[in-house]
PDB file of N, CA, C and O in Angstrom, chain B, residues numbered from 101:
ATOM      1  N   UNK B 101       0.857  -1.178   0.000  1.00  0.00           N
ATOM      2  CA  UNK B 101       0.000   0.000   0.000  1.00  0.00           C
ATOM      3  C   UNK B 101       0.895   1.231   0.000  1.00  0.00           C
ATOM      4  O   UNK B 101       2.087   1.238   0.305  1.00  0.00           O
ATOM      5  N   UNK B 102       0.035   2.449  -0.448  1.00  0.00           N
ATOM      6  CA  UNK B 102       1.071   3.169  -0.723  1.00  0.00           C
ATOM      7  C   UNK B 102       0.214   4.994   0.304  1.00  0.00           C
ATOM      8  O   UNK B 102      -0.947   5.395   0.224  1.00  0.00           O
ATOM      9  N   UNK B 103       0.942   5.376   0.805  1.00  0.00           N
ATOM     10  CA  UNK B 103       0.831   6.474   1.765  1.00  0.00           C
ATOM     11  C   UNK B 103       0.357   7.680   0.009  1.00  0.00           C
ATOM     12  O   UNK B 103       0.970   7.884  -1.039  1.00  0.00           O
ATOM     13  N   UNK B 104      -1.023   8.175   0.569  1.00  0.00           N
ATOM     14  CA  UNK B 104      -0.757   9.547  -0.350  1.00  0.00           C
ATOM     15  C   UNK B 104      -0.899  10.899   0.745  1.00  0.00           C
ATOM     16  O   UNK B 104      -0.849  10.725   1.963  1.00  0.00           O
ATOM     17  N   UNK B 105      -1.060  12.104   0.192  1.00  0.00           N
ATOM     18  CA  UNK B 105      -0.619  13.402   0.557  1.00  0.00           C
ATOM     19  C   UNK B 105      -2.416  13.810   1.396  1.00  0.00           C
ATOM     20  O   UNK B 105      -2.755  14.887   1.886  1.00  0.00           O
ATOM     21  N   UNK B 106      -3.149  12.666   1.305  1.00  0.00           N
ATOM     22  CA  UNK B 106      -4.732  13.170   1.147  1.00  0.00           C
ATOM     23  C   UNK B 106      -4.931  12.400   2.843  1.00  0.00           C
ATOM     24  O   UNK B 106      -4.660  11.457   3.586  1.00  0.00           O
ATOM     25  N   UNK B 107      -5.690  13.808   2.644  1.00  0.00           N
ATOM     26  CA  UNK B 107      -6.690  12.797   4.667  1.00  0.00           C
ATOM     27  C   UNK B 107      -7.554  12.122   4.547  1.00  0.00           C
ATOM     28  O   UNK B 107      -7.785  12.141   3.338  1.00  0.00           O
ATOM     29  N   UNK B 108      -8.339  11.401   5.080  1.00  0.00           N
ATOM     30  CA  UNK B 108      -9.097  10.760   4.617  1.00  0.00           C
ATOM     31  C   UNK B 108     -10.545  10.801   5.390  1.00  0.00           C
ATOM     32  O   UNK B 108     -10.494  10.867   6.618  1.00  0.00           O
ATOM     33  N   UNK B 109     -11.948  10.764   4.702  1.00  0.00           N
ATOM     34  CA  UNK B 109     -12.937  11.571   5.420  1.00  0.00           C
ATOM     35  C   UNK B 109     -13.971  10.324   4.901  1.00  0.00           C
ATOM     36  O   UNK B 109     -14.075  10.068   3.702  1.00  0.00           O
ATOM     37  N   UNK B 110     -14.542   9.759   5.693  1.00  0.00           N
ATOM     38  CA  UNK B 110     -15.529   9.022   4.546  1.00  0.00           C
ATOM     39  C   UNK B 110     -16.416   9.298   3.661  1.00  0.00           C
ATOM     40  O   UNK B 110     -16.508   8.629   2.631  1.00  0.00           O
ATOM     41  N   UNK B 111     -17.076  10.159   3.884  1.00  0.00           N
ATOM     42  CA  UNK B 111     -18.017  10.780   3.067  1.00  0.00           C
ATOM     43  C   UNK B 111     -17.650  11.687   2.240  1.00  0.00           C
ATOM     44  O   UNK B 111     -18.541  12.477   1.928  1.00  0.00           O
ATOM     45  N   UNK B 112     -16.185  11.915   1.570  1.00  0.00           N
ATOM     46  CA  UNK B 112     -15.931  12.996   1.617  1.00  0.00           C
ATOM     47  C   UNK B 112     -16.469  12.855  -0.025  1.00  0.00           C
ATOM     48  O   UNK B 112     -16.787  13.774  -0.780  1.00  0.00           O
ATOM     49  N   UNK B 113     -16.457  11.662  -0.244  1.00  0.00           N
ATOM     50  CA  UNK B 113     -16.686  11.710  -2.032  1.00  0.00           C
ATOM     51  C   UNK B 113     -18.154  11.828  -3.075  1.00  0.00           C
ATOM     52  O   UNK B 113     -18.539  11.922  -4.240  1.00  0.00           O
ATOM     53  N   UNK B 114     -18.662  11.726  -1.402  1.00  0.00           N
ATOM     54  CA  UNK B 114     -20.233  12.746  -1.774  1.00  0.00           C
ATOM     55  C   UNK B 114     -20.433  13.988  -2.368  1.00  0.00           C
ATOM     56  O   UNK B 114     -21.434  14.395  -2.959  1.00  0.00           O
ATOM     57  N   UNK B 115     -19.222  14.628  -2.117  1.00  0.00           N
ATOM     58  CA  UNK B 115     -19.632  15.909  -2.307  1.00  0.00           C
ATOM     59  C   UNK B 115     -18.020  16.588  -2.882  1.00  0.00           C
ATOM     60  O   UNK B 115     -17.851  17.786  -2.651  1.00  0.00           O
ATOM     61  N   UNK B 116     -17.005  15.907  -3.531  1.00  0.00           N
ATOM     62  CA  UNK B 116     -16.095  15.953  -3.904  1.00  0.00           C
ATOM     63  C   UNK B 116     -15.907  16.426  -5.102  1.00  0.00           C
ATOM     64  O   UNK B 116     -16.493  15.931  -6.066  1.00  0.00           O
ATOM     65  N   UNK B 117     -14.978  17.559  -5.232  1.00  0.00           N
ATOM     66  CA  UNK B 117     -14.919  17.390  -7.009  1.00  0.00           C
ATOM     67  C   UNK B 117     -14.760  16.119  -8.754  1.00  0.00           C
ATOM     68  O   UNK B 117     -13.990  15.169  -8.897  1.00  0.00           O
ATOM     69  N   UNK B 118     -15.267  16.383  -9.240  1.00  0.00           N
ATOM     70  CA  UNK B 118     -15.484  14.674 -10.059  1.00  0.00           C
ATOM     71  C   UNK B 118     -13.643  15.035 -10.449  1.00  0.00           C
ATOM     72  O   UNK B 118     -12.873  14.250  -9.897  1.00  0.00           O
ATOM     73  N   UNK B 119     -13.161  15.841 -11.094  1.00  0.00           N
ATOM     74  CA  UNK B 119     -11.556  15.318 -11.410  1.00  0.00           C
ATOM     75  C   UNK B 119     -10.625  16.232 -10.407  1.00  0.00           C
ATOM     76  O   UNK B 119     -10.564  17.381  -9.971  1.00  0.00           O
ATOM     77  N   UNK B 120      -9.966  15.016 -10.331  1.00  0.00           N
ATOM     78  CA  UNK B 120      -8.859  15.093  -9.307  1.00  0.00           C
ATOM     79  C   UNK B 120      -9.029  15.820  -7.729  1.00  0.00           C
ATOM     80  O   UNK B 120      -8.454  16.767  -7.192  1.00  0.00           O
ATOM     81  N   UNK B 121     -10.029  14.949  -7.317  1.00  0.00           N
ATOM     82  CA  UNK B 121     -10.291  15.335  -5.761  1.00  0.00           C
ATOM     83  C   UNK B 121      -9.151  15.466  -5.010  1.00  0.00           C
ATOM     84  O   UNK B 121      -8.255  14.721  -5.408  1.00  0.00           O
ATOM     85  N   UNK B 122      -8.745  16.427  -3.678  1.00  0.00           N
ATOM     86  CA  UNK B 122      -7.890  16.662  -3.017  1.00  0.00           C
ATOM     87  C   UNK B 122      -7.563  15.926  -1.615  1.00  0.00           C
ATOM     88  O   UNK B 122      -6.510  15.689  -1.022  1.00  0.00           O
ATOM     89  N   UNK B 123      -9.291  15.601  -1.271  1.00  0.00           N
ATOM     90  CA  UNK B 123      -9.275  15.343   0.041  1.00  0.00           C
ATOM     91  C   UNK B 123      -9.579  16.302   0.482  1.00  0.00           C
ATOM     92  O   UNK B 123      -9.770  17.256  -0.272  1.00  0.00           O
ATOM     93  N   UNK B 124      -9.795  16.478   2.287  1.00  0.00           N
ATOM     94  CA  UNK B 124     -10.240  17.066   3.210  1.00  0.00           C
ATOM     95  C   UNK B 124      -9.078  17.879   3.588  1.00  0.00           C
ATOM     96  O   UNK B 124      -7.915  17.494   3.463  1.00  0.00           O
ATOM     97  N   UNK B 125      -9.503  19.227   4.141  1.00  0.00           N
ATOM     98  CA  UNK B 125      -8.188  19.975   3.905  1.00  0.00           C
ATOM     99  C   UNK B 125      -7.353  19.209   5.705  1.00  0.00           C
ATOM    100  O   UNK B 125      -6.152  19.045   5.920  1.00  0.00           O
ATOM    101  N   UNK B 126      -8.258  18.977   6.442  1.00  0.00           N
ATOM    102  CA  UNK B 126      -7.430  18.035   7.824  1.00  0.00           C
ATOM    103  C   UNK B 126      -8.302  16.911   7.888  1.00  0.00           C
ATOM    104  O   UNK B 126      -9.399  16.701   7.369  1.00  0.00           O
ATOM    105  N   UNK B 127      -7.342  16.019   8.878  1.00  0.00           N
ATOM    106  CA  UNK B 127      -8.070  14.872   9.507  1.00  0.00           C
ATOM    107  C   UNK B 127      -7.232  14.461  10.334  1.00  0.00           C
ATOM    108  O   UNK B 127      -6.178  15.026  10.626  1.00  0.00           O
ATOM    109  N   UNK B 128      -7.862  12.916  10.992  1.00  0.00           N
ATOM    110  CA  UNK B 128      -7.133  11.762  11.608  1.00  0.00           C
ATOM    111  C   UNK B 128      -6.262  11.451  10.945  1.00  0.00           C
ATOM    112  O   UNK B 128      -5.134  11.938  11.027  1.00  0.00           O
ATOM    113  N   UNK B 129      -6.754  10.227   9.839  1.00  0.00           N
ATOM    114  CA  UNK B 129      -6.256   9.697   9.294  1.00  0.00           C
ATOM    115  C   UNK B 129      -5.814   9.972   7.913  1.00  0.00           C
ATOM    116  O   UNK B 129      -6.476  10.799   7.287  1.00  0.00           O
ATOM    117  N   UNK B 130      -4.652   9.330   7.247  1.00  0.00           N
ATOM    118  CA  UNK B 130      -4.395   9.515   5.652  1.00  0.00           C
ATOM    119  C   UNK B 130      -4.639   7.950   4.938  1.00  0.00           C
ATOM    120  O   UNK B 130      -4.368   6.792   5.255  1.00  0.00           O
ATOM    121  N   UNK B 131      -5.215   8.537   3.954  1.00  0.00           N
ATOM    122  CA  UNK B 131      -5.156   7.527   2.529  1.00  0.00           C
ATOM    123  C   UNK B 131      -4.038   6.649   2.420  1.00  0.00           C
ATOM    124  O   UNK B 131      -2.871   6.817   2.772  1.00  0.00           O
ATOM    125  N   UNK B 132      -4.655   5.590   1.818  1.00  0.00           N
ATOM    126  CA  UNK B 132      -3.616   4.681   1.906  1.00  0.00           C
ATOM    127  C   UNK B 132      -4.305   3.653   0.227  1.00  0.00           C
ATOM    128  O   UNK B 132      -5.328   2.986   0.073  1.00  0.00           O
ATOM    129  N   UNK B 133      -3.385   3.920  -0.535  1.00  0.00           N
ATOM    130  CA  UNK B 133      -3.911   3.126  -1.888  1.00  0.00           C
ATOM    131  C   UNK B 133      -3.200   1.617  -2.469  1.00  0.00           C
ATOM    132  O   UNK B 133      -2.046   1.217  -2.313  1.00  0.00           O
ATOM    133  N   UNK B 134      -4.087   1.116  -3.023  1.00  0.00           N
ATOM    134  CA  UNK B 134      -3.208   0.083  -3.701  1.00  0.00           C
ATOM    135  C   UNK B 134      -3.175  -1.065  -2.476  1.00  0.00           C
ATOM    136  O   UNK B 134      -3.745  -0.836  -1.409  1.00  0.00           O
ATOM    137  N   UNK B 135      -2.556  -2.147  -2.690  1.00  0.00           N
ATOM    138  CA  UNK B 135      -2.497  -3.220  -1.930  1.00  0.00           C
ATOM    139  C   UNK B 135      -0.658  -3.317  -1.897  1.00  0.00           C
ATOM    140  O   UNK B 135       0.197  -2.522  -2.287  1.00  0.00           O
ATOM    141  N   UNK B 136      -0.544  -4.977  -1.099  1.00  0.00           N
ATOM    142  CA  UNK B 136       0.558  -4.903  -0.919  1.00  0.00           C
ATOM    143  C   UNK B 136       1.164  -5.982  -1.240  1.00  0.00           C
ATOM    144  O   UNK B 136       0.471  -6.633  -2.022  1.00  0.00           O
ATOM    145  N   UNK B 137       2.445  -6.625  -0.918  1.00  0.00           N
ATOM    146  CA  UNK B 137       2.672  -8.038  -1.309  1.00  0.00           C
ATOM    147  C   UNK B 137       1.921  -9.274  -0.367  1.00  0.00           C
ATOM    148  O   UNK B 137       1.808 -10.436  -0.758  1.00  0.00           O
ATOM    149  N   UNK B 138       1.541  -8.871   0.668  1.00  0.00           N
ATOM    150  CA  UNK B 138       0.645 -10.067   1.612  1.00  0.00           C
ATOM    151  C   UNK B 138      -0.843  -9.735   1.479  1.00  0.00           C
ATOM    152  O   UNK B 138      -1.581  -9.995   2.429  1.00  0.00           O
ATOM    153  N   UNK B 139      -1.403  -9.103   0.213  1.00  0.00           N
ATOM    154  CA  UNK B 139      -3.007  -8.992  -0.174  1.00  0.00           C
ATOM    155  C   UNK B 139      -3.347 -10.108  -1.257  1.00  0.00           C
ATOM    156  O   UNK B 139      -2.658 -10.523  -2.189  1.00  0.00           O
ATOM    157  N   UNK B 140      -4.757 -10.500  -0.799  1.00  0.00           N
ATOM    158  CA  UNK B 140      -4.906 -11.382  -2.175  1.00  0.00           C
ATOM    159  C   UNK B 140      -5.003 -10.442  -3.568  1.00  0.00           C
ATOM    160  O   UNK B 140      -4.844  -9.226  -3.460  1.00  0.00           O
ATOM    161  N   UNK B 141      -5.229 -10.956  -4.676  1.00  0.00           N
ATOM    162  CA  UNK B 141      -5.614 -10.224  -5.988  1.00  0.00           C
ATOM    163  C   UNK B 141      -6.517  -9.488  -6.217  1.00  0.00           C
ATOM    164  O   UNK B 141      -6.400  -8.589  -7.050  1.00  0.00           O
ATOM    165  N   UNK B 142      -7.380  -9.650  -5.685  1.00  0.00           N
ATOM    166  CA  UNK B 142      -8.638  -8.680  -5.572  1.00  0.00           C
ATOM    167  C   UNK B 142      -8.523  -7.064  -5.064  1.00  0.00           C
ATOM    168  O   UNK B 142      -9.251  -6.149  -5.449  1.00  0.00           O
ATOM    169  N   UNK B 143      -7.417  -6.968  -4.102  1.00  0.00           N
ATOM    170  CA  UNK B 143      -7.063  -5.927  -3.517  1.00  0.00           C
ATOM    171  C   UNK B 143      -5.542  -4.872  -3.354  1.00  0.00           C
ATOM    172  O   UNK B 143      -5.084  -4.083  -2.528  1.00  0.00           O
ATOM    173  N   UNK B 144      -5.164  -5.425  -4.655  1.00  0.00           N
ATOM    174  CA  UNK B 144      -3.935  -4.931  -5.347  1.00  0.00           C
ATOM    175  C   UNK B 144      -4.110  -3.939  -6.271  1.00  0.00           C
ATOM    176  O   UNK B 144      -3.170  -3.514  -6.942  1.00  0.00           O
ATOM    177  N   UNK B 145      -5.461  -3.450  -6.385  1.00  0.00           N
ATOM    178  CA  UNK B 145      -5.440  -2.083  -7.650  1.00  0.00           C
ATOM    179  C   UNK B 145      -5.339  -0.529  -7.027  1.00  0.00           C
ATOM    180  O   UNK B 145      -5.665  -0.211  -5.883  1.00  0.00           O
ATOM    181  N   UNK B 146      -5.027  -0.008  -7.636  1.00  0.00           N
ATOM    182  CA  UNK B 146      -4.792   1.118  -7.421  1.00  0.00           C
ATOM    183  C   UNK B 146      -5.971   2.078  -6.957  1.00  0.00           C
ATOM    184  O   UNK B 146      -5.828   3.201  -6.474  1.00  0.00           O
ATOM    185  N   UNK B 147      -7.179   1.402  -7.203  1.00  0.00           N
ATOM    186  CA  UNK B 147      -8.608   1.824  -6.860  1.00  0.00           C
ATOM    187  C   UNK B 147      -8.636   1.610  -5.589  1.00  0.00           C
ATOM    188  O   UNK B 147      -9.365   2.463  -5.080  1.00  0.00           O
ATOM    189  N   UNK B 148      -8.314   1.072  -5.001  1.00  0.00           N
ATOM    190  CA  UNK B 148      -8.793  -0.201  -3.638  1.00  0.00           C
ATOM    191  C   UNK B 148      -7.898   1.138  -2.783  1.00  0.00           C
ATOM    192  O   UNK B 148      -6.729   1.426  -3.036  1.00  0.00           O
ATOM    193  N   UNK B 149      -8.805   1.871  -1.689  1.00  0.00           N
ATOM    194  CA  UNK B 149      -8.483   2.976  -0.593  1.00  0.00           C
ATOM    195  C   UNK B 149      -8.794   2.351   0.697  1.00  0.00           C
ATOM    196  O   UNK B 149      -9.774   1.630   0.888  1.00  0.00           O
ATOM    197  N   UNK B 150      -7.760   2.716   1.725  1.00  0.00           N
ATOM    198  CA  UNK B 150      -8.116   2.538   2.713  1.00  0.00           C
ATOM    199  C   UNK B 150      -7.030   3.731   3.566  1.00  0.00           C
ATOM    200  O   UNK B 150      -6.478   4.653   2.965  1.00  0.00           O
ATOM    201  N   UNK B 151      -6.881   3.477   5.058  1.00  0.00           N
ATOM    202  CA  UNK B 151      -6.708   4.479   5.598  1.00  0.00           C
ATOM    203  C   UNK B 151      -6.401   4.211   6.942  1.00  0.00           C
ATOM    204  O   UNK B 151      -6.908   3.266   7.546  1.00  0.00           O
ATOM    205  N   UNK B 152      -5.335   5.247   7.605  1.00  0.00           N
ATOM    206  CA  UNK B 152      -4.347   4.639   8.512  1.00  0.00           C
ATOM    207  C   UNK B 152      -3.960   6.109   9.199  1.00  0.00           C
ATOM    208  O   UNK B 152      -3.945   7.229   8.688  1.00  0.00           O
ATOM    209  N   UNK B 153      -3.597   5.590  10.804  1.00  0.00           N
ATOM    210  CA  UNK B 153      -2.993   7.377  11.086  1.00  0.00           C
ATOM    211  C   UNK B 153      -1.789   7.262  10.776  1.00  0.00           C
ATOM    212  O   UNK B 153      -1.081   6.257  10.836  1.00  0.00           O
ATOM    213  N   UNK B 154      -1.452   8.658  10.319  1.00  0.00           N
ATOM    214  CA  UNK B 154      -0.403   8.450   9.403  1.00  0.00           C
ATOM    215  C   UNK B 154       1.113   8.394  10.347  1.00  0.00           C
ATOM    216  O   UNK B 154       2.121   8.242   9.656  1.00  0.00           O
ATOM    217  N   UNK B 155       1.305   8.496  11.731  1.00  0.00           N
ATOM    218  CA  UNK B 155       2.655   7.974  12.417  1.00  0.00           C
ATOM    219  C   UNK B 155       2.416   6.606  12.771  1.00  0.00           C
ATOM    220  O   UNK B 155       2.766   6.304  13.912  1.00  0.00           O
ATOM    221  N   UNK B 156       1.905   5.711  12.068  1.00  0.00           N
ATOM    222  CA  UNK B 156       1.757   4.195  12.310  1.00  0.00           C
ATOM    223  C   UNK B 156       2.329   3.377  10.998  1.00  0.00           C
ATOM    224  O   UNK B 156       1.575   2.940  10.128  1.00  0.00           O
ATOM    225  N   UNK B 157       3.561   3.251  10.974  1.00  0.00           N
ATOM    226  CA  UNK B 157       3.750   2.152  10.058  1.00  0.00           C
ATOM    227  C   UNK B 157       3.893   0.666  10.205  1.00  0.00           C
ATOM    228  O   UNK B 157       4.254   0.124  11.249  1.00  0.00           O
ATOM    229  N   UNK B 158       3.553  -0.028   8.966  1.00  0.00           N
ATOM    230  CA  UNK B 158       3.448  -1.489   8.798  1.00  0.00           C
ATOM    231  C   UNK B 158       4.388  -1.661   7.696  1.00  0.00           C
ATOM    232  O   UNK B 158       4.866  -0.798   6.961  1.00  0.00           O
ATOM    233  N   UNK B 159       4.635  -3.358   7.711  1.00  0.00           N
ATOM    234  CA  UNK B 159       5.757  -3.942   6.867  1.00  0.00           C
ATOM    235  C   UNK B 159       4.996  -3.989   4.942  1.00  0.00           C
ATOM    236  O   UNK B 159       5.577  -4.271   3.893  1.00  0.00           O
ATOM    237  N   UNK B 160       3.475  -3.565   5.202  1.00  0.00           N
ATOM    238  CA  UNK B 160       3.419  -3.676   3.373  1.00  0.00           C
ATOM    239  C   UNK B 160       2.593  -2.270   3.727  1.00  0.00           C
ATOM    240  O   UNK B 160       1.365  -2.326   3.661  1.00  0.00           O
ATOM    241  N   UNK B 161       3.162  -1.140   4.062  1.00  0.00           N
ATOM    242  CA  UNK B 161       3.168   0.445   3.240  1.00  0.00           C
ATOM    243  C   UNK B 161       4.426   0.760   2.697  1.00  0.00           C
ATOM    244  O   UNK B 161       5.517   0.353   3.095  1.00  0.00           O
ATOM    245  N   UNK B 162       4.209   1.452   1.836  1.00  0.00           N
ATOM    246  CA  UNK B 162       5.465   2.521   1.490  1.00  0.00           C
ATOM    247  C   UNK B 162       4.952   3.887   0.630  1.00  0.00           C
ATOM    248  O   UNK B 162       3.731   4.019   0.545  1.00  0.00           O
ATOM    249  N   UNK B 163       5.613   4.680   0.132  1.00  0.00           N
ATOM    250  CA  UNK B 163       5.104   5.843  -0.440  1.00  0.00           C
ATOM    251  C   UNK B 163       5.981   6.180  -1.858  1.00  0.00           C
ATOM    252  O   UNK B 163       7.177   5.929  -1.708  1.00  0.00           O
ATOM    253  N   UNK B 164       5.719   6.561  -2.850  1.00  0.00           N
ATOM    254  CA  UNK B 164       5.995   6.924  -4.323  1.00  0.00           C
ATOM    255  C   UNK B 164       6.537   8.255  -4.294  1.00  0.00           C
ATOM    256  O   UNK B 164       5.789   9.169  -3.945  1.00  0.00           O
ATOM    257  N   UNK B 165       7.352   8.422  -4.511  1.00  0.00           N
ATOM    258  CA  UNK B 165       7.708   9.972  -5.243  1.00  0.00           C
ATOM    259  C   UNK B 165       7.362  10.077  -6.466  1.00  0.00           C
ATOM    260  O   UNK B 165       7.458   9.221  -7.346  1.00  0.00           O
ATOM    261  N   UNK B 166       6.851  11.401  -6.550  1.00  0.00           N
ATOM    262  CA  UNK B 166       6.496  11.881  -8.136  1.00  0.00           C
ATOM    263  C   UNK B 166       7.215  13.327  -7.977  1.00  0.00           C
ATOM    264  O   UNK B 166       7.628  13.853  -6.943  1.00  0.00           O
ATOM    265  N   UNK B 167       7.242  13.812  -9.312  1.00  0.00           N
ATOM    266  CA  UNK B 167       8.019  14.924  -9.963  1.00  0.00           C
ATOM    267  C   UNK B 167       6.745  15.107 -10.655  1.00  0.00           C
ATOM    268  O   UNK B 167       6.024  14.270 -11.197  1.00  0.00           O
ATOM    269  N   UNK B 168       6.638  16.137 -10.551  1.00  0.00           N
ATOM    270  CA  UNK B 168       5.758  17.072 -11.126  1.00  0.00           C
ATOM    271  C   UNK B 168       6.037  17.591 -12.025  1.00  0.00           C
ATOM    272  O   UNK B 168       6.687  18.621 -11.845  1.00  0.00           O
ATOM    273  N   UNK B 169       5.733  17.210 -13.410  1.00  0.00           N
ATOM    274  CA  UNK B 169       6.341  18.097 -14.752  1.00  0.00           C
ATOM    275  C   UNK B 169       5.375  19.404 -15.232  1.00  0.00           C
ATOM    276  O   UNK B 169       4.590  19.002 -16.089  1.00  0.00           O
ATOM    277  N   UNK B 170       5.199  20.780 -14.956  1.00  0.00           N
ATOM    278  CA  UNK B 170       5.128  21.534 -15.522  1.00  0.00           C
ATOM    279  C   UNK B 170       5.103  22.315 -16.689  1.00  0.00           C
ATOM    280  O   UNK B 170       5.991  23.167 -16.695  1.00  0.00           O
ATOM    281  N   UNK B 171       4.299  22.302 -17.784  1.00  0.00           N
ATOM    282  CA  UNK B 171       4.735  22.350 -19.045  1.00  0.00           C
ATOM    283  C   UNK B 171       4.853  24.353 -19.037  1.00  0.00           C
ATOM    284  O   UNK B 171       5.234  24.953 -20.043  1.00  0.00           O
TER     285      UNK B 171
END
């Protein structure tokens, strides 16, 4: 699973923008996407959200760097 930059709200996608939602500007907890190497197949896509406080780590999170290209 992979740590993103977003808090996580349950309801928040009720009322969310349709492209590229941000999340809640605070919370508890952060987003947590994707599965890990000890998930079955079903729960390895990049769709599949769940959510964690974010000074708690486990042995299948980690987090992605991206670069932001600017045109």
């Amino acid at each position: 699973m992979e740590w993103t930059a977003d808090w996580y709200l349950d309801s928040y996608y009720l009322a969310s923008p349709y492209s590229n939602p941000q999340g809640p500007e605070s919370g508890t907890f952060r987003v947590l996407r994707g599965g890990a190497w000890n998930y079955n197949d079903d729960n390895v896509s990049s769709v599949d959200r769940s959510f964690s406080y974010p000074d708690w780590g486990e042995k299948d999170r980690g987090f992605r760097c991206v670069n932001e290209v600017i045109p």
